[in-house]
C-alpha positions as CSV (number, residue, x, y, z in Angstrom):
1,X,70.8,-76.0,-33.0
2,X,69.7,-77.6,-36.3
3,X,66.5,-75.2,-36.6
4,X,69.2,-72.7,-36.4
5,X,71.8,-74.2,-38.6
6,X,68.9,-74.0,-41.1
7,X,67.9,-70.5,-40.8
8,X,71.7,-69.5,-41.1
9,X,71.7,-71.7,-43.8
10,X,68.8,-69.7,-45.7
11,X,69.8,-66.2,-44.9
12,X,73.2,-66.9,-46.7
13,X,71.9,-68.4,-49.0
14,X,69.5,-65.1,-49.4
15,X,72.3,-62.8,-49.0
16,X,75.7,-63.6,-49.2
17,X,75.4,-66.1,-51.9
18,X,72.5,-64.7,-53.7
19,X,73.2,-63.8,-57.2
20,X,72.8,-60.6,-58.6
21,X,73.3,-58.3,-62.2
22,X,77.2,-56.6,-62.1
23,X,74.8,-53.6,-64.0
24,X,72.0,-52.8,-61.1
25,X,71.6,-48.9,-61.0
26,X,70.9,-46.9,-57.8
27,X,66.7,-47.4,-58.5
28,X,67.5,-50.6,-57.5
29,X,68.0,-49.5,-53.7
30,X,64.6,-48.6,-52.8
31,X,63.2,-52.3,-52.4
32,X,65.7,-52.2,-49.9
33,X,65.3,-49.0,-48.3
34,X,61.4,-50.0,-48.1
35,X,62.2,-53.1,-46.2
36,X,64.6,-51.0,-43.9
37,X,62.2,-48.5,-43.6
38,X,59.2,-50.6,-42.4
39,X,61.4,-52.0,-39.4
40,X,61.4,-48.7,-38.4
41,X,57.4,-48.1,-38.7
42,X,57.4,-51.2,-36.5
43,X,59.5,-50.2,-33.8
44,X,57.8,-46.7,-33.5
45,X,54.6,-47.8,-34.0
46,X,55.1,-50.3,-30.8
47,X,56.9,-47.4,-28.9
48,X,53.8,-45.0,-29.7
49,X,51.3,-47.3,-28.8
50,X,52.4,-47.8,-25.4
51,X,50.9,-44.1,-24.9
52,X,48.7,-43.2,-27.3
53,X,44.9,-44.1,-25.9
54,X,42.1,-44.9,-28.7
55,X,39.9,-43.1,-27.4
56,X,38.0,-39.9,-29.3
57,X,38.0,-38.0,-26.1
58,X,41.3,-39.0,-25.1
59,X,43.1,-39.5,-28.6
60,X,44.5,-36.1,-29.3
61,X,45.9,-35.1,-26.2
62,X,47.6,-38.6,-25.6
63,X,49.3,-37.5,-28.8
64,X,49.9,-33.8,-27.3
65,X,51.3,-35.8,-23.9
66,X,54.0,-38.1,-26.1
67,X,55.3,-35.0,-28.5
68,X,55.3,-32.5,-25.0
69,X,55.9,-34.9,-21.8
70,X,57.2,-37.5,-23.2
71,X,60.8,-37.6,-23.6
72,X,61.9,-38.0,-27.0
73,X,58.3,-38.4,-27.9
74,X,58.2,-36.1,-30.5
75,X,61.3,-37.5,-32.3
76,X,60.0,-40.4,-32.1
77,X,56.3,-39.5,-33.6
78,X,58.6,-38.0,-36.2
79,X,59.9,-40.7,-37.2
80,X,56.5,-42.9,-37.9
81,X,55.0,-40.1,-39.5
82,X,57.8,-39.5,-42.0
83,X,58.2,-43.0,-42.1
84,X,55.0,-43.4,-43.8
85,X,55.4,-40.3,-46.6
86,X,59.5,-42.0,-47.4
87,X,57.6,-45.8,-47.3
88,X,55.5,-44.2,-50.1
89,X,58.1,-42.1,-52.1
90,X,60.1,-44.9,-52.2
91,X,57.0,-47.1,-53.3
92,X,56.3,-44.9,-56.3
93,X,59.9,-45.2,-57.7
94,X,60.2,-49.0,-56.8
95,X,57.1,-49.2,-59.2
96,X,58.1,-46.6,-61.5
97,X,61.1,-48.4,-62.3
98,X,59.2,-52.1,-62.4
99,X,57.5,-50.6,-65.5
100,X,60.4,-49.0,-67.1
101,X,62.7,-52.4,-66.6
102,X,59.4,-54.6,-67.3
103,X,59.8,-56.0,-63.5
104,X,56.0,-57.1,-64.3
105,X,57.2,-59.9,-66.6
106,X,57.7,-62.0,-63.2
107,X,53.5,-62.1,-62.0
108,X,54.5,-63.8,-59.0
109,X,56.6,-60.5,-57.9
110,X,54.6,-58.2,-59.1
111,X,51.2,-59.7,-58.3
112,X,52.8,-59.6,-54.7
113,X,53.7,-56.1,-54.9
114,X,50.5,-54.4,-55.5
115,X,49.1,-56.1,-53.0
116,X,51.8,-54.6,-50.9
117,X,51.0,-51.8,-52.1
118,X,47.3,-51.6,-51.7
119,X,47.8,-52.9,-47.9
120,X,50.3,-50.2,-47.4
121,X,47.8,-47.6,-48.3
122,X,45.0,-49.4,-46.3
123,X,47.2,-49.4,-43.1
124,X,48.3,-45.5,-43.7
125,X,44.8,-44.5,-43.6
126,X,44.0,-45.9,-40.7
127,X,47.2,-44.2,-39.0
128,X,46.0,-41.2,-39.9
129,X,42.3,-41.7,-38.6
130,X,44.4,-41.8,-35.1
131,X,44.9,-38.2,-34.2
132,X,41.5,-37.7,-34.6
133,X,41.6,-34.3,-35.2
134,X,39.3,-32.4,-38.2
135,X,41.2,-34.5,-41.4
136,X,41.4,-37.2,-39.2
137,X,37.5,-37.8,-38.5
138,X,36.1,-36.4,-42.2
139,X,38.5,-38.2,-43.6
140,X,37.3,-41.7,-42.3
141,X,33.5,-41.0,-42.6
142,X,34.8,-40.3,-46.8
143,X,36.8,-43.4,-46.9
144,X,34.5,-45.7,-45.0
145,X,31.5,-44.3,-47.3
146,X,32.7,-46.1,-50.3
147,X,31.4,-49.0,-48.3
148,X,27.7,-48.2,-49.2
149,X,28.6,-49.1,-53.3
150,X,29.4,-52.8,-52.9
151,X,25.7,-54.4,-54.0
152,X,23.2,-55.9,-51.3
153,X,25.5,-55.3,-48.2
154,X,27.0,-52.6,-48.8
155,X,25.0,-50.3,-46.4
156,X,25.2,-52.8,-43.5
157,X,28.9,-53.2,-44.2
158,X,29.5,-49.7,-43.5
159,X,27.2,-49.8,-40.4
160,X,29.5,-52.8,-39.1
161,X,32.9,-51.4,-40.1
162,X,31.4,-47.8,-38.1
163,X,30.5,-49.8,-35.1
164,X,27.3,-47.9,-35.5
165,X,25.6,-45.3,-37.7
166,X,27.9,-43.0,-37.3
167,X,31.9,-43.0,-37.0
168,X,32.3,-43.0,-33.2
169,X,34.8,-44.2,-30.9
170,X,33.7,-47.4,-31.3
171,X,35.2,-46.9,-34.8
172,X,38.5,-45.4,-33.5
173,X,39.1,-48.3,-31.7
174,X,38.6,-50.7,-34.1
175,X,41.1,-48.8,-36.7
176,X,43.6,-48.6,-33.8
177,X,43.4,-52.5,-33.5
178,X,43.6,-52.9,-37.1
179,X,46.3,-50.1,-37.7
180,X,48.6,-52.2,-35.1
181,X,48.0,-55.4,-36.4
182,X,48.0,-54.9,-40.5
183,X,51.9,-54.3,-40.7
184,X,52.7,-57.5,-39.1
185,X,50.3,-59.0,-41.9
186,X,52.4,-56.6,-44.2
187,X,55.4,-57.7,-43.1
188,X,54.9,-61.0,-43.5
189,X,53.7,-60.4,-47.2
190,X,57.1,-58.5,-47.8
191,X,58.7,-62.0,-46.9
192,X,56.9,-63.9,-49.7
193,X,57.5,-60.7,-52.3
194,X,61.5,-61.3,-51.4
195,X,60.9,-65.3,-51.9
196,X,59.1,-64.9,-55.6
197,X,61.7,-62.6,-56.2
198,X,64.6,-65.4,-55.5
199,X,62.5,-68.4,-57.0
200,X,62.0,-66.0,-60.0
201,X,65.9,-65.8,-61.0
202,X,66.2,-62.5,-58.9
203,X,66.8,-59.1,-59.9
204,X,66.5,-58.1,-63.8
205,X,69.6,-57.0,-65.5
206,X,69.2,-53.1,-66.4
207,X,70.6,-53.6,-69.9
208,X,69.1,-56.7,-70.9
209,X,72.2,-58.1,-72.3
210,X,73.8,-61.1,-70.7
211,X,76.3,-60.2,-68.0
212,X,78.6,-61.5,-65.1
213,X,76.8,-61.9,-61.6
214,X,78.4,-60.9,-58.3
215,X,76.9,-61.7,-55.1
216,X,75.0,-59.4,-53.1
217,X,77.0,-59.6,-50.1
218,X,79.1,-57.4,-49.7
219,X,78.7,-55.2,-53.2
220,X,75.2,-54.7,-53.0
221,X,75.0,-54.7,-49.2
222,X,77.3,-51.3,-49.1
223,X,75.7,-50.2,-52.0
224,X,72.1,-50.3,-50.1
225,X,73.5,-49.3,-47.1
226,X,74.5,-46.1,-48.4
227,X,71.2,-45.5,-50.5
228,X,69.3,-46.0,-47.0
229,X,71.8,-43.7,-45.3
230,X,70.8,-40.8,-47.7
231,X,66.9,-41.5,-47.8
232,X,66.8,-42.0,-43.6
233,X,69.2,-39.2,-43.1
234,X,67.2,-36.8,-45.4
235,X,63.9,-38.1,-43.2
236,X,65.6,-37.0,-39.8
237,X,66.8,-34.0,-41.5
238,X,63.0,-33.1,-41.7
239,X,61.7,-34.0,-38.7
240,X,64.8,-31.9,-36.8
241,X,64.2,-29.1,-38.5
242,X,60.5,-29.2,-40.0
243,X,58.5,-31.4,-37.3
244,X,55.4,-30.9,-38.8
245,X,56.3,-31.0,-42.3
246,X,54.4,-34.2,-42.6
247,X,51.0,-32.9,-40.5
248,X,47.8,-30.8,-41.8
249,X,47.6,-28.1,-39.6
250,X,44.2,-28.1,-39.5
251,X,44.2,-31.9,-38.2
252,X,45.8,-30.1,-34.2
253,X,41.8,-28.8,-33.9
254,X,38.9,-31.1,-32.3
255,X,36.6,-32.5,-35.0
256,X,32.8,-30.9,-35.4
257,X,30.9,-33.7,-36.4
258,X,28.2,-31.0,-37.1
259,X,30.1,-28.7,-39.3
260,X,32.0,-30.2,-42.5
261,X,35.3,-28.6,-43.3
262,X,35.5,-26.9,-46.8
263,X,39.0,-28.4,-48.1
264,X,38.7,-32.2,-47.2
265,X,42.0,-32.9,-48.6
266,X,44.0,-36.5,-47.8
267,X,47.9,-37.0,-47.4
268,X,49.8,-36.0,-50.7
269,X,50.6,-39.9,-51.5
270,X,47.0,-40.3,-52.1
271,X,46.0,-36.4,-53.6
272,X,46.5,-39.3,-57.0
273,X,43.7,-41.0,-56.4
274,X,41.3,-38.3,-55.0
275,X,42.0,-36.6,-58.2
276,X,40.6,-39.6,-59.9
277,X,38.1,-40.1,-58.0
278,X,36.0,-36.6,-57.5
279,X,36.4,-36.4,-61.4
280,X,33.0,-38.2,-62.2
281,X,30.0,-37.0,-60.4
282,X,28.8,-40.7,-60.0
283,X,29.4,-42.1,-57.0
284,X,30.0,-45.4,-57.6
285,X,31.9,-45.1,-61.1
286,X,34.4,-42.5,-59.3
287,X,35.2,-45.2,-56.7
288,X,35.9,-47.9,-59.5
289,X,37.5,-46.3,-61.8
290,X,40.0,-45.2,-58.3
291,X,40.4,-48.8,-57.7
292,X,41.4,-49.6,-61.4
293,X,44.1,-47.2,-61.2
294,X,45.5,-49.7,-58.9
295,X,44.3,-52.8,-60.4
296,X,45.8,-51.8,-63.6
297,X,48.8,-52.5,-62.9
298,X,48.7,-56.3,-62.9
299,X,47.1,-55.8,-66.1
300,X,50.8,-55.2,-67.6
301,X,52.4,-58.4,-67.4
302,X,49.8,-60.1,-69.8
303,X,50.0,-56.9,-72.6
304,X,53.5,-56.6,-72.4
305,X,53.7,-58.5,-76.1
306,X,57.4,-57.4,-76.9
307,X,60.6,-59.5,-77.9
308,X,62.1,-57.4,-75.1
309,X,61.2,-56.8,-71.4
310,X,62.3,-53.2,-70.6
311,X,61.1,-50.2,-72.4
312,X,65.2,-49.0,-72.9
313,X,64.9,-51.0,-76.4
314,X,61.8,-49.1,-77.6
315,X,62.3,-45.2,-77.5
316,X,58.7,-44.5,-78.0
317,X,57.5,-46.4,-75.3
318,X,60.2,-44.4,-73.4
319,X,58.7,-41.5,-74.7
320,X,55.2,-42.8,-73.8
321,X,56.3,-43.9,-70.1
322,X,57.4,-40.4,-69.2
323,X,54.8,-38.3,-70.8
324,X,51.6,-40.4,-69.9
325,X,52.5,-42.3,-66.9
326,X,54.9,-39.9,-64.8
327,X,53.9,-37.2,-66.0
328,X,50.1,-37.6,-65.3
329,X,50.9,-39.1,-62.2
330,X,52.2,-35.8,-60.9
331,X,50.0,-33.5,-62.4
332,X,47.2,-35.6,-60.9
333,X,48.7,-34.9,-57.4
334,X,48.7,-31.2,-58.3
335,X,44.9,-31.7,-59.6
336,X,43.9,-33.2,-56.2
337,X,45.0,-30.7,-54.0
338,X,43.0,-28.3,-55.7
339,X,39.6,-26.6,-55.4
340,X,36.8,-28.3,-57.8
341,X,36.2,-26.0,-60.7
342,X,35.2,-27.0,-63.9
343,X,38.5,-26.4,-65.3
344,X,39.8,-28.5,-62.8
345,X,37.8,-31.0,-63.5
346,X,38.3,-31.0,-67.0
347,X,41.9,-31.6,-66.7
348,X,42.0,-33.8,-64.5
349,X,39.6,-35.9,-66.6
350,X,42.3,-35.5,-69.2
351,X,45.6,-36.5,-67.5
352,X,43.3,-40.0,-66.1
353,X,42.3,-40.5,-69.4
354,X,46.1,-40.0,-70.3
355,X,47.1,-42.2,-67.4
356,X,45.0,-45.2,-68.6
357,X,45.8,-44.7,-71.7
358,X,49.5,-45.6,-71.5
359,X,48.3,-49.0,-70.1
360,X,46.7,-49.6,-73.3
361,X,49.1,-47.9,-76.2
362,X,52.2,-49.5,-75.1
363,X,51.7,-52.8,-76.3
364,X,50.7,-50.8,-79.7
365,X,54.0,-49.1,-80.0
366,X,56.1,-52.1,-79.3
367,X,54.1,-54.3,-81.7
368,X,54.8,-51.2,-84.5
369,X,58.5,-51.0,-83.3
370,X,59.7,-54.7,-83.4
371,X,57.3,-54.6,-86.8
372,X,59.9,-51.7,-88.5
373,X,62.9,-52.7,-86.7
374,X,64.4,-56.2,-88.1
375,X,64.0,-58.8,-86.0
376,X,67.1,-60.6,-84.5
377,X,67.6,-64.0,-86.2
378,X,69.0,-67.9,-85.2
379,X,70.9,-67.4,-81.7
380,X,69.9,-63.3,-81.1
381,X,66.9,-64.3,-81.1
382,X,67.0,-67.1,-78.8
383,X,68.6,-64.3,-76.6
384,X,66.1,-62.2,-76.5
385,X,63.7,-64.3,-75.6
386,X,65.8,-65.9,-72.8
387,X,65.9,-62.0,-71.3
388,X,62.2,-61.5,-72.0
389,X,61.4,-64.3,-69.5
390,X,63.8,-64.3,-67.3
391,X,65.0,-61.1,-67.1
């Protein structure tokens, strides 16, 4: 009873009585919509995996028996693999909006959160390896490739992670054992994003200005509640009506390992990084400079050299955070979907160069703004550095 009485004791204290901005907008509601949203990745992951077989042979018609014989099957598969495309959406405006609002400032957090992020993507690809159909097999020998550029093991790292020297069932069954274990792992690193984010002072306050707090429970509760209601309802509202929105059609046909298909293209939450990385012709450099798209981000909360922490308090950075950062994040997407031409190419060297460059201009602009703008003085300014470190 007292283990208990403590847990009660910490999950009021995490929700009822946990403090909270009276100003947070609705781009506050997808942290919570992810965490919603990956207890239901768990629960029909579990349910899938009592059919599905890893086996290649067997692999794609135990995913014919659930979505035909099995009842509710289909639904169900639904479910996880729209799961995984909202999980992603939602991750790209919880970040999105951690720039904007300078969500960075607090490492802890945001350290946490990329690695979220970059376990997130490692667990997707490996669910999609599962069906083993044509984009299924090419698209692990691609990923698994990379392997071969880390120096003096890379080769024999590859060999080990195949199972061989070839991707073979021997390598479906290990991604199936990883793919079912990771989101625990991801889960639990979800729980210690949540606990930075309460030892940090909590949520930031939209309009950095001071401002009464309300408790979470039960404003913010019904206020997520109804945000998850719209993004889980749209989700089941696709799979109803569009069941295979969400699925390459040409991933239903047996893979050749023979005969390489001619559009090798991944899932559209990574078309951002392929771009990226079939810009250079090197190798090596292509993979890296993929990767630092991701690192990157960290890089934020030690160049962020403004009086303020959001970017609402410097129009140009605004400016700067739309056209460069968005912006080439989308066209990028676009880019990646498409055939490689030199034209292609060219842009998509462009909008990467565009993309990275935001990263490094930003602090610039904020350095010229605070520099033409007069500075706050005496207690203002004691303000605005209050808000600049905790938010």
């Amino acid at each position: 009873m007292g283990f208990l009485g403590v847990m009660k004791g910490q999950l009021r204290g995490a929700v009822v009585n946990y403090r909270c901005p009276k100003t947070l907008s609705v781009w506050w509601n997808f942290g919570s919509c992810l965490g919603v949203l990956l207890v239901s990745q768990l629960v029909t992951g579990l349910l899938l995996a009592i059919y599905y077989v890893p086996d290649s042979a067997f692999a794609m018609g135990s995913i014919y028996y659930i979505m035909r014989d099995i009842q509710g099957g289909w639904f169900v598969r639904g479910l996880h693999v729209g799961g995984a495309n909202f999980m992603f959406a939602c991750v790209y405006v919880h970040i999105a909006r951690g720039l904007y609002y300078g969500s960075y400032m607090k490492k802890g957090v945001w350290f946490t959160g990329v690695v979220i992020l970059i376990l997130l993507m490692g667990v997707s690809f490996l669910g999609y390896v599962l069906p083993w159909g044509v984009m299924s097999y090419w698209g692990a020998v691609v990923i698994t490739s990379m392997l071969s550029i880390v120096p003096f093991i890379g080769n024999r790292l590859k060999v080990w992670v195949w199972g061989g020297y070839v991707v073979t069932n021997v390598t479906l069954k290990r991604f199936f054992i990883l793919h079912f274990i990771l989101p625990f792992i991801l889960a639990g690193l979800t729980m210690v994003h949540v606990y930075f984010l309460h030892v940090s002072g909590g949520s930031n306050n939209p309009l950095g200005v001071a401002g009464e707090l309300i408790s979470f429970h039960p404003y913010y509760v019904s206020k997520d509640l109804v945000g998850f209601v719209v993004v889980y309802g749209l989700m089941v509202w696709l799979v109803l009506l569009c069941p295979d929105v969400f699925v390459e059609c040409l991933n239903f046909k047996d893979p050749d390992p023979m005969k390489t298909p001619k559009n090798i293209c991944p899932e559209w939450y990574f078309l951002f990084f392929y771009a990226i990385l079939r810009m250079i012709p090197n190798k090596s450099l292509g993979i890296l400079v993929m990767f630092g798209s991701i690192v990157i981000l960290m890089v934020c909360s030690y160049v962020h050299v403004g009086m303020y922490r959001g970017l609402q308090f410097y129009p140009a950075c605004q400016f700067l955070f739309w056209s460069l950062g968005v912006s080439n994040f989308w066209l990028l997407t676009g880019l990646g979907r498409m055939h490689v031409e030199p034209l292609v190419t060219l842009v998509s060297r462009v909008c990467s160069g565009g993309y990275f460059g935001y990263f490094l201009v930003f602090p610039v602009l904020m350095v010229l703004h605070e520099s033409l703008v007069e500075k706050p003085k005496g207690v203002g300014r004691f303000v605005c550095r209050t808000f600049r470190s905790n938010g």
